[in-house]
Steps between C-alpha positions, in 0.01 A plus 500: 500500500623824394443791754454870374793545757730290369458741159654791786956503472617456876625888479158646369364324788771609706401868395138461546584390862715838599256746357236365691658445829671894407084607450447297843236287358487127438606347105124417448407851598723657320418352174153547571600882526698465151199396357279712626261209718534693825245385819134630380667466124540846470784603225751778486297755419236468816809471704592834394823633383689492830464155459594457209805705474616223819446248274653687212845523736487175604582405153789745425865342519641776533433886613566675166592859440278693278600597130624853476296735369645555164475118411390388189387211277851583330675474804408098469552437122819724473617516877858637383322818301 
């Protein structure tokens, strides 16, 4: 028998773990909040955006600083000018 788990890599499951013991919830909770089936089934949007900005960050690696202001579609095809 082929479980839907044993489709998940060891690290991805390793990843899933840390996030949601970082959010302070349980794995099955926290998936539930990734896909939006929350206690009552309400989704992201009746949680309101406070909400879902903390979901948002859980998923972000990485803190990342914003473009400058001058940036430009250019600036990613041609980033030597």
């Amino acid at each position: 028998m082929n479980s839907i788990l044993d489709q998940v890599r060891p690290e991805t499951a390793a990843m899933i773990e840390a996030r949601a013991r970082a959010s302070g919830l349980s794995i099955d909770d926290y998936l539930k909040r990734l896909l939006g089936m929350t206690d009552g089934n309400q989704n992201v949007a009746e949680r309101g955006l406070d909400e879902f900005m903390r979901v948002m960050d859980s998923l972000a690696e990485d803190k990342i600083e914003p473009l400058p202001r001058n940036f430009a579609r250019e600036d990613i095809y041609f980033p030597n000018g």
